[in-house]
C-alpha positions in Angstrom: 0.0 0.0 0.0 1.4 3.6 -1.0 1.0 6.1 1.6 0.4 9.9 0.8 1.0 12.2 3.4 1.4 16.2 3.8 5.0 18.0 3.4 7.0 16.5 6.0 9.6 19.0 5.8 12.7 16.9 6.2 10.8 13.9 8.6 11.1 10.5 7.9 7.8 9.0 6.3 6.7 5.9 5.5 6.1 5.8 2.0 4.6 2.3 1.6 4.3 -1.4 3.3 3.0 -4.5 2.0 3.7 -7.9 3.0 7.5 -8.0 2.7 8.7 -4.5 3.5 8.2 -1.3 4.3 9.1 2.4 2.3 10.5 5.1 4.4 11.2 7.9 2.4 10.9 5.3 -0.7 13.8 3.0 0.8 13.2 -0.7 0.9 13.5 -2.2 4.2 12.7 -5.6 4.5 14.3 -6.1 8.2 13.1 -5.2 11.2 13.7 -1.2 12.1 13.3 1.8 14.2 12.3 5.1 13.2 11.8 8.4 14.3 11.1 11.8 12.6 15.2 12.5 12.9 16.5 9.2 12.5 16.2 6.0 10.8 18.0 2.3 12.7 17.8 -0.4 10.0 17.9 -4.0 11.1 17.2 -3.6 14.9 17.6 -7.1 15.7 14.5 -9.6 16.0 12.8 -10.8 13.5 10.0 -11.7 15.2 8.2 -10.6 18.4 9.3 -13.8 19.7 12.7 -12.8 19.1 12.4 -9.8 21.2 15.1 -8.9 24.0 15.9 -7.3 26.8 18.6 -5.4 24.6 15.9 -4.7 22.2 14.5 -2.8 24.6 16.9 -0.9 26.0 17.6 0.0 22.5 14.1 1.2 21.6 15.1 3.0 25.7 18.3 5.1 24.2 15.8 7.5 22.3 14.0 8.5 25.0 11.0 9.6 22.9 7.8 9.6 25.4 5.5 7.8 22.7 6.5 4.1 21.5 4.5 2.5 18.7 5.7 -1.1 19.0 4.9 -2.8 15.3 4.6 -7.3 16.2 4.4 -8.2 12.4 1.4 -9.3 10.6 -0.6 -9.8 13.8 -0.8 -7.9 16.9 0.6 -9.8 19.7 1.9 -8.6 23.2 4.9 -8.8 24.8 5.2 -9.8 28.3 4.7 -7.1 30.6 8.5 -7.9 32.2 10.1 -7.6 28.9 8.3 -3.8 28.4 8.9 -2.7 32.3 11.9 -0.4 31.1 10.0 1.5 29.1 7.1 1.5 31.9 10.0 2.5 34.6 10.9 5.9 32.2 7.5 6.5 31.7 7.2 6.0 28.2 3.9 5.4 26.6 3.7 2.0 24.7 1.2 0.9 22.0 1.4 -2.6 21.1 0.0 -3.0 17.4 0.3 -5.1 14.3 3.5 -3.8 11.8 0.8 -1.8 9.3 -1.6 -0.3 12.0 1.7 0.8 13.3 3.2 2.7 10.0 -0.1 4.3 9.8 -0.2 5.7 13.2 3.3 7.0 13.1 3.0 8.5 10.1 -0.4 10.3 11.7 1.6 11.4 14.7 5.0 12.3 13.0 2.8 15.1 10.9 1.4 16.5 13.9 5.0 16.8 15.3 4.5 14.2 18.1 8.0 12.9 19.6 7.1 9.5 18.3 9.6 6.2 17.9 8.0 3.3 15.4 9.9 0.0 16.3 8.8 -2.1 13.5 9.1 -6.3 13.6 9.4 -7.1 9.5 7.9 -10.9 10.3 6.8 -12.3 6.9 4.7 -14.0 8.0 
């Protein structure tokens, strides 16, 4: 699916998804990433929910961004309350939503120039 969105003056944008990647700013990722408006991660390391980490966590931690739109792949699946209770600890909002749902919202609250982090599982499946 091709996204359209207002002039996002320099921001990263998702430009498209479908089942085997996602577009920010028209690159192909086909590995799991993080994003925010300032900077793109590519392959932040699980590839499935799963696969998530403590280090994951703490990585998705290091931004500091107050908002957290945590992308599980095809399906929207939670983590374990334990694995999130970093994020919890600093007081950083967490919503727990399938990979496209996700791209979506952040593109939604990028424009409105939310501090927003999209950590996107690339699952396949």
């Amino acid at each position: 699916m091709k996204l359209h969105t207002p002039s996002t003056d320099g921001r990263h944008t998702i430009t498209a998804y479908d089942a085997d990647h996602v577009a920010v700013d028209g690159q192909r990722l086909t590995q799991s990433f993080l994003l925010t408006p300032q900077r793109l991660v590519e392959n932040w390391p699980p590839p499935t929910l799963d696969a998530l980490t403590a280090a994951d966590i703490e990585a998705i931690a290091a931004f500091n961004c107050p908002i957290v739109l945590l992308g599980t792949g095809q399906r929207q699946r939670f983590p374990s309350p334990a694995l999130l209770r970093p994020l919890f600890e600093l007081r950083i909002g967490v919503e727990v939503m399938d990979t496209f749902a996700a791209c979506r919202t952040y593109n939604i609250l990028m424009a409105e120039g939310r501090d927003v982090l999209a950590a996107l599982i690339l699952d396949g499946n």
